[in-house]
matplotlib code that plots the C-alpha trace (Angstrom):
import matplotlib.pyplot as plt

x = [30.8, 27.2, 26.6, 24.1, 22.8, 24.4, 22.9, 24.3, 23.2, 23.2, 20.8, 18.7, 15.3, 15.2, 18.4, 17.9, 14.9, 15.9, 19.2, 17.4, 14.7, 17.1, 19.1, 16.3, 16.7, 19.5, 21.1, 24.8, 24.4, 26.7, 26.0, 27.6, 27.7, 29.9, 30.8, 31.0, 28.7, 27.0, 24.1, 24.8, 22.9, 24.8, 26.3, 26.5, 29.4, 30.2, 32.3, 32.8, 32.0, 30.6, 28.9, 29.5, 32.6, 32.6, 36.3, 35.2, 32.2, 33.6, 36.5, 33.7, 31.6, 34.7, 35.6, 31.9, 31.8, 35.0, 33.3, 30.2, 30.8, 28.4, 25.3, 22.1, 20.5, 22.2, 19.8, 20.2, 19.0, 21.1, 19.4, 19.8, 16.4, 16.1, 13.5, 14.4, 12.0, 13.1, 15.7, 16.9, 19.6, 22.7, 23.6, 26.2, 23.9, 21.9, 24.4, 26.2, 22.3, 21.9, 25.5, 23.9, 20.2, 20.9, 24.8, 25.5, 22.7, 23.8, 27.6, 26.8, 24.8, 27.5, 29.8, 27.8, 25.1, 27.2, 28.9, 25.2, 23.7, 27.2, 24.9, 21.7, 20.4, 20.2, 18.1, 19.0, 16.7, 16.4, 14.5, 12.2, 10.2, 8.3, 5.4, 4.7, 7.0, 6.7, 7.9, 8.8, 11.4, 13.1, 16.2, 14.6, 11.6, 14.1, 16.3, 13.6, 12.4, 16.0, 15.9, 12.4, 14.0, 17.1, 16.0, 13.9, 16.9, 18.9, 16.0, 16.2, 19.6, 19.8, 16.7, 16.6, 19.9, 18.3, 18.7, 15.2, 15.8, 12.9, 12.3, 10.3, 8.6, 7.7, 5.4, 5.6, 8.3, 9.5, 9.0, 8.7, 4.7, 3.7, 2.1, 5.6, 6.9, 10.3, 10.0, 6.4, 8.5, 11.3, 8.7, 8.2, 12.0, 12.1, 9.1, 10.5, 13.9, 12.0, 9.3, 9.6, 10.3, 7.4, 6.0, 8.4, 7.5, 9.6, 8.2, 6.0, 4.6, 4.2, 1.2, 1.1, -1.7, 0.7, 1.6, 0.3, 3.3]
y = [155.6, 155.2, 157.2, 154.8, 154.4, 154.7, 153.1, 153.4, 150.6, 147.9, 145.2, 142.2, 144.1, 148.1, 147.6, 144.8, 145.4, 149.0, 148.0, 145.3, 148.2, 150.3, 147.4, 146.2, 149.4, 149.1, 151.2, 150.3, 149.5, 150.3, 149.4, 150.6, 148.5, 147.7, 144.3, 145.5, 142.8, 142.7, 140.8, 138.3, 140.6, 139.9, 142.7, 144.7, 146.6, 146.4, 149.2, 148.9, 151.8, 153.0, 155.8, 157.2, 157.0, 160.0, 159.8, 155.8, 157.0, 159.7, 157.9, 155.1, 157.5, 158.8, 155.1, 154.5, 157.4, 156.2, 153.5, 155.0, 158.8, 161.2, 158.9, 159.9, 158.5, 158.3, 156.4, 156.6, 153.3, 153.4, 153.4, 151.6, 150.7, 149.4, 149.8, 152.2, 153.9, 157.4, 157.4, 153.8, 154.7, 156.3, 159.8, 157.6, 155.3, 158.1, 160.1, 156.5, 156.5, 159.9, 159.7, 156.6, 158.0, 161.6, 162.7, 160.2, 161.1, 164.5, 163.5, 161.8, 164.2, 167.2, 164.6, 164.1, 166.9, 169.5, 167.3, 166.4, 170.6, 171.2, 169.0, 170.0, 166.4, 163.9, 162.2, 162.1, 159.8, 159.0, 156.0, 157.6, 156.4, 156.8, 159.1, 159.2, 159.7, 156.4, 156.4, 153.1, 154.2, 157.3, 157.0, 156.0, 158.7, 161.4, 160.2, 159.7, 163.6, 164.6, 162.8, 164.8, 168.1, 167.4, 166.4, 170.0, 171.4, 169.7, 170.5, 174.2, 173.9, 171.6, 171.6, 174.8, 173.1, 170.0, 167.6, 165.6, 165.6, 163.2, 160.6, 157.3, 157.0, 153.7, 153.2, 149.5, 146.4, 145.8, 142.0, 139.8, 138.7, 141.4, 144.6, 146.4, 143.7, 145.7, 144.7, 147.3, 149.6, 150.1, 151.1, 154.6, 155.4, 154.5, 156.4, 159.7, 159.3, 159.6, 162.3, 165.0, 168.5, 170.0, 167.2, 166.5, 165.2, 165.4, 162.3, 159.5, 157.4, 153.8, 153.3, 149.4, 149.6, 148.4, 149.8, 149.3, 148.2]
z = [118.4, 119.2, 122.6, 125.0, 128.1, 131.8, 134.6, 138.2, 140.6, 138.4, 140.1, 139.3, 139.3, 137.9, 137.1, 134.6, 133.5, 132.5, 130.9, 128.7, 128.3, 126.3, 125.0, 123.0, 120.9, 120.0, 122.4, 124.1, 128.0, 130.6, 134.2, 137.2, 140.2, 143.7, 141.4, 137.8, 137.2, 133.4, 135.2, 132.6, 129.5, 126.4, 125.2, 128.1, 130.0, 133.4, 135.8, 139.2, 140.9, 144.8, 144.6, 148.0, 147.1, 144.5, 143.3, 142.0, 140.8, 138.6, 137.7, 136.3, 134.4, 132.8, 131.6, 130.1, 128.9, 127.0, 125.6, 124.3, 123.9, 126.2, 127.2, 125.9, 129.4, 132.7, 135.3, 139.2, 140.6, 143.5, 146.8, 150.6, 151.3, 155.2, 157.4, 160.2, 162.9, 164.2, 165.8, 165.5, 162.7, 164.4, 163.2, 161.0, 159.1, 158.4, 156.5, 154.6, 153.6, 152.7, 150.6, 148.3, 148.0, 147.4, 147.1, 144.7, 142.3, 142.3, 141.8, 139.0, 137.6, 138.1, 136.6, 133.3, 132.7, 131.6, 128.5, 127.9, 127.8, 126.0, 123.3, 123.9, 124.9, 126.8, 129.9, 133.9, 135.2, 139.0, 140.6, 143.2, 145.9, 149.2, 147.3, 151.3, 154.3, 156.6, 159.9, 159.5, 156.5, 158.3, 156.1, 152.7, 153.4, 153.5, 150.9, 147.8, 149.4, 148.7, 145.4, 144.3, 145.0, 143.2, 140.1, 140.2, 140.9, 138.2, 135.8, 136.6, 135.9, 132.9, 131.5, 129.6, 127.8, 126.3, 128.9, 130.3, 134.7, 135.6, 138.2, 138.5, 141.9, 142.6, 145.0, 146.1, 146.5, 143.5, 142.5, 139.4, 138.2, 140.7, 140.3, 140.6, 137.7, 137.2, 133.6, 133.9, 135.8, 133.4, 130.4, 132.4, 131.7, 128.1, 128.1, 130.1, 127.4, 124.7, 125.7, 123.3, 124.8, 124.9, 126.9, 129.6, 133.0, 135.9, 137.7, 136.8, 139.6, 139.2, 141.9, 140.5, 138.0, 135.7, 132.0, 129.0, 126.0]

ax = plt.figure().add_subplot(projection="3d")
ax.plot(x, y, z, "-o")
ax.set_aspect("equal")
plt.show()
């Protein structure tokens, strides 16, 4: 059994483009979605799974994790990206917000970093965002903050095992032939997985320069 790749928030841009990313060496996918969808990629599974729901999302780790042993890389992709001006969100939509862009990412990780430091490897990697706060984006603002400080928690915890805790902020709307070409975007988490040790970051920013292949 060939351990692989995890990736929670399965969608037609990061998501995709970061599955077929590590697909293309050779590594099993297994993506984690509200549908289960495979987004058509041969070769790929598909769990259904909400991640503010943690019992589901636990419940679908443990089943891809059947499949392809501990993962080598988990990625967070999850997110609810709205605009929403202070106070415009209800104390409500704030926390479902807060559940998908921050509690879920650090579910997950509870869920799967200890198996991984148990082994002494592995990466975590969370899609970032917001490099700065907008008014404009109350809930995302605070959630990709959240998101910055948990992955330096998680790498103070985890790191000192084996395990990489990195995140890729991206700075801009993601969309095809653009500057934030997902495809572009998903070289900076191959690139974080296989970062040796001694040169681990714990974000890299996609500003929309692009990356070189």
């Amino acid at each position: 059994m060939m351990p692989g790749a995890v990736i929670i928030g399965a969608g037609p841009g990061i998501g995709r483009s970061v599955a077929r990313r590590f697909a293309r060496e050779g590594m099993p996918v297994a993506l984690l979605s509200r549908t289960g969808t495979t987004l058509d990629l041969d070769g790929v599974l598909g769990f259904e799974a909400d991640v503010a729901d943690e019992a589901r999302l636990r419940a679908a780790l443990d089943a891809a994790t059947a499949e392809l042993g501990v993962p080598d890389a988990v990625v967070y992709n999850a997110a609810v990206i709205r605009p929403d001006t202070p106070g415009e969100a209800n104390a409500r939509e704030q926390l479902d917000a807060w559940a998908v862009n921050v509690v879920g990412a650090l579910a997950a990780a509870s869920h799967v970093l200890p198996a991984m430091a148990r082994r002494g490897a592995g990466s975590f990697l969370v899609t970032g965002g917001m490099p700065e706060p907008k008014a404009a984006y109350v809930s995302l603002s605070l959630g990709k903050a959240g998101v910055r400080t948990l992955v330096e928690l998680l790498d103070q915890e985890y790191g000192p095992s084996g395990v990489h805790v990195a995140s890729v902020t991206v700075a801009g709307p993601v969309a095809p032939g653009t500057d934030f070409d997902p495809d572009d975007i998903a070289e900076h988490y191959w690139r974080l997985h296989t970062q040796p040790p001694d040169r681990w970051e714990r974000e890299a920013l996609h500003a929309g320069e692009g990356v070189r292949r």
